[in-house]
C-alpha positions as CSV (number, residue, x, y, z in Angstrom):
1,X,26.2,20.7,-64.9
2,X,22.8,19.4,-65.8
3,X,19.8,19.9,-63.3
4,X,18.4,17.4,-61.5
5,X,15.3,15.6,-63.5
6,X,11.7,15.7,-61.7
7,X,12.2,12.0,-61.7
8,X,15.5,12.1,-59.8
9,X,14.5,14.7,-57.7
10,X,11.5,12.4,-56.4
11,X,13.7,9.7,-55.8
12,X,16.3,11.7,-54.1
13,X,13.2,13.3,-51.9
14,X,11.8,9.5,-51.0
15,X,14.9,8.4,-50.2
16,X,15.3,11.6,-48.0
17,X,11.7,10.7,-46.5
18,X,12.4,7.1,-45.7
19,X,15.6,8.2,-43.8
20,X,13.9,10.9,-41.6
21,X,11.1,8.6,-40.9
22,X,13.3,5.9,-39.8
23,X,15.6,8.5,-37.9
24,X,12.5,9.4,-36.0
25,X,11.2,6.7,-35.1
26,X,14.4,5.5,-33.8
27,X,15.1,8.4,-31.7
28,X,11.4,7.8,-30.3
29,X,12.2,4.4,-29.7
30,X,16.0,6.2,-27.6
31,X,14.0,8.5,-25.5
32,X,11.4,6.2,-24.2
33,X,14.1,3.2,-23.0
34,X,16.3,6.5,-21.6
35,X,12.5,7.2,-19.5
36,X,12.3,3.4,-18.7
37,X,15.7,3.9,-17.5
38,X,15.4,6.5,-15.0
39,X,12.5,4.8,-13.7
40,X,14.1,2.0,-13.0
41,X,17.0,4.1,-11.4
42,X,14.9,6.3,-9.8
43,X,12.8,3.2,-7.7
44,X,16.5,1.8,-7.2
45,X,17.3,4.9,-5.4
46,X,14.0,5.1,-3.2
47,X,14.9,1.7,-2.2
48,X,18.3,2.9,-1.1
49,X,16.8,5.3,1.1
50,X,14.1,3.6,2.2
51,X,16.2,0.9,3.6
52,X,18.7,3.7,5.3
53,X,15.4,5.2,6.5
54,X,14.8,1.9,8.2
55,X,18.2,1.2,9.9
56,X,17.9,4.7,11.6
57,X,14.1,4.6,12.7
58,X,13.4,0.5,12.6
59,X,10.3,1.0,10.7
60,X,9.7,2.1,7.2
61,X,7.3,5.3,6.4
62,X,4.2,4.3,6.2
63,X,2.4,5.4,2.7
64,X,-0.7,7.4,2.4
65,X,-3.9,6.1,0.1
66,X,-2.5,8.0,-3.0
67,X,1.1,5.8,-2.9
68,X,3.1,8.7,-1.6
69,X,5.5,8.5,1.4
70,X,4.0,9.6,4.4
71,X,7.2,11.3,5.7
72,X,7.0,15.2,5.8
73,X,5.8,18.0,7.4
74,X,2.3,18.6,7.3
75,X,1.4,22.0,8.7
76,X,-0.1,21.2,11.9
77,X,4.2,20.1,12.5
78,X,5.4,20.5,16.2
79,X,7.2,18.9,18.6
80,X,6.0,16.1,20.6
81,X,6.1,16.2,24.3
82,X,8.5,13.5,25.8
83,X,6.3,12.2,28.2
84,X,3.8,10.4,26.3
85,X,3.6,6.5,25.6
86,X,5.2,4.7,22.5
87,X,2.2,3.9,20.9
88,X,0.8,7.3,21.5
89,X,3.5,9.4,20.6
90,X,3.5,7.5,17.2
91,X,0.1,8.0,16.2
92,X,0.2,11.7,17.2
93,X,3.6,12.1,14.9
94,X,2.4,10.4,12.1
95,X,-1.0,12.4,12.4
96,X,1.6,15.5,11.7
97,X,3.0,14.2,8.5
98,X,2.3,14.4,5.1
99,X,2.8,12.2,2.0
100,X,5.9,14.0,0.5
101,X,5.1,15.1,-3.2
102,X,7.5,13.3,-5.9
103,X,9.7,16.1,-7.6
104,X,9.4,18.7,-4.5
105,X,9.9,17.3,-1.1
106,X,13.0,16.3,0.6
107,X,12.8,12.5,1.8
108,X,14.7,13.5,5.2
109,X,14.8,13.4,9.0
110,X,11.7,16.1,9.9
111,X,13.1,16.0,13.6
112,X,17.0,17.0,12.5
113,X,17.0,19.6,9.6
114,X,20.7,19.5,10.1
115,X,21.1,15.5,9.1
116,X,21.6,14.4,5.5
117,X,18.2,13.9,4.1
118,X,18.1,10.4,2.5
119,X,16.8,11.9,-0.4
120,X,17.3,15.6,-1.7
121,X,14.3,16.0,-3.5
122,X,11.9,12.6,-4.3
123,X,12.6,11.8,-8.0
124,X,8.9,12.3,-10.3
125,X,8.2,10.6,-12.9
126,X,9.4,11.5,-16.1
127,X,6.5,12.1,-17.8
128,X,4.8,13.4,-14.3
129,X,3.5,16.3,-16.6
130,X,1.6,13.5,-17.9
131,X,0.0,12.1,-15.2
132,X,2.7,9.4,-14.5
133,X,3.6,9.1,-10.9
134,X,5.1,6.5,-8.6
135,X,3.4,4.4,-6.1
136,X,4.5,3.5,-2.5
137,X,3.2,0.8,-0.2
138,X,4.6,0.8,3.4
139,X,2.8,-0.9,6.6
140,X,6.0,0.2,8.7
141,X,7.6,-3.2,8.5
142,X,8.1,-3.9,4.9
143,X,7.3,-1.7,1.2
144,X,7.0,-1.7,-1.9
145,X,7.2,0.9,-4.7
146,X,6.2,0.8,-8.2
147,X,6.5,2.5,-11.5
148,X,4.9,2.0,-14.7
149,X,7.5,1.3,-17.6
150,X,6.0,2.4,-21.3
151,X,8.1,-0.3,-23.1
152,X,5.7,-2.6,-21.5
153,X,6.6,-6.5,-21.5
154,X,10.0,-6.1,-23.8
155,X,11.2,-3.6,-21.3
156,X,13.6,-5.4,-18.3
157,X,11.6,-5.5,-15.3
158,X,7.6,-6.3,-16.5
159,X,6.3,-8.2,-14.4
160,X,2.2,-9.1,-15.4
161,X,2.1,-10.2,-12.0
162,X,2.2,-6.5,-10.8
163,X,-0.5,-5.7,-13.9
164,X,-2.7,-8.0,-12.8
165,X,-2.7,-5.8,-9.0
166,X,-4.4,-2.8,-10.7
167,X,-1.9,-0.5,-8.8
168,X,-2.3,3.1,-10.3
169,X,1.1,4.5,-11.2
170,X,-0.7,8.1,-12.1
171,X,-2.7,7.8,-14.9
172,X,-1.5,4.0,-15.9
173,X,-1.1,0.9,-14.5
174,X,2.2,0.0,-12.5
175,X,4.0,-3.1,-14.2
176,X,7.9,-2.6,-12.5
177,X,8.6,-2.2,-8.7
178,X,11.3,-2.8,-6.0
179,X,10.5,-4.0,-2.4
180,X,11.9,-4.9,0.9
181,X,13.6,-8.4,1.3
182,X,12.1,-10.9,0.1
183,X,8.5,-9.4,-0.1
184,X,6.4,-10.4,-3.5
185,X,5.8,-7.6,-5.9
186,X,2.8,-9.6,-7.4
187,X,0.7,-9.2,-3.6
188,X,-0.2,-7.2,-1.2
189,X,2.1,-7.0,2.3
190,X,-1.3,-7.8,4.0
191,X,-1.4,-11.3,1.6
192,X,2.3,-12.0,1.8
193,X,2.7,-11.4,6.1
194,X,-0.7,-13.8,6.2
195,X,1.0,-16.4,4.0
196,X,4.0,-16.1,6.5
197,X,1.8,-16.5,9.3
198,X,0.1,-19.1,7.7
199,X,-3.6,-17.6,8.2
């Protein structure tokens, strides 16, 4: 058998090239929709749990400044004495929470250890390593929660509404998100309850 010529084995090498480069690019193209999926499962599930949350308390967790669920622990925890007004004994339990961190914290009961948490451990982003997080919105009686989907508009779900909000998903800007009922992704609850109310 006669070896290959240089000119053959250039060809043979470009062709060799063009295939890995579009074999690349293609898996690149695979992994980011498979991240754009979880995300979008992921804010399915918190709105799952969110909405069981609500059926057993009648309010939804409120969220903290950063858009995490304020919903666990903090360390000055304790029980509350059972003699103290509504109103009061709210702001005194909330006062010993903390906004749950995504990818560590349990989305549960803090009361009832022994109940099913709603959540085993709060999904995180996929690229949270990154600086990609989730963002939660919650006045008690309705929420929202957001992601940030790197397919941008030709992934399912953009919505430039929510771009146009500004609403930090991490280290980019939220474009996908879930929320109670009929509540617009593309406002604020405040907005959206005063349009209600007609104000």
């Amino acid at each position: 058998m006669k070896p290959f010529t240089k000119s053959e084995i250039k060809g043979v090498s470009i062709i060799l090239l063009v295939i890995f480069s579009v074999t690349a690019i293609n898996l690149k193209v695979a992994l980011r929709r498979a991240r754009d999926a979880q995300r979008r499962d992921d804010v399915g599930a918190l709105d799952s749990a969110l909405n069981k949350y609500q059926v057993d308390f009648g309010f939804f967790p409120p969220s903290t400044t950063d858009g995490k669920i304020l919903a666990c622990k903090g360390p000055n925890y304790s029980p509350l004495p059972e003699n103290m007004e509504k109103e009061e004994r709210m702001k005194a339990f909330l006062a010993m929470l903390k906004g749950c961190v995504w990818g560590k914290d349990a989305f549960r009961d803090v009361n009832d250890d022994s109940y099913p948490p709603y959540i085993k451990i709060l999904p995180a982003d996929p690229k949270s390593d990154e600086g990609i997080s989730y963002f939660y919105i919650s006045n008690g009686n309705r929420f929202q929660i957001y992601t940030y989907l790197e397919g941008g508009d030709g992934e399912i779900g953009f919505r430039q509404g929510i771009v146009d909000r500004q609403l930090p998903c991490g280290n980019q800007i939220c474009n996908f998100g879930r929320s109670y009922g009929a509540t617009p992704l593309e406002k604020s609850i405040e907005e959206y309850e005063n349009d209600i109310l007609g104000k």
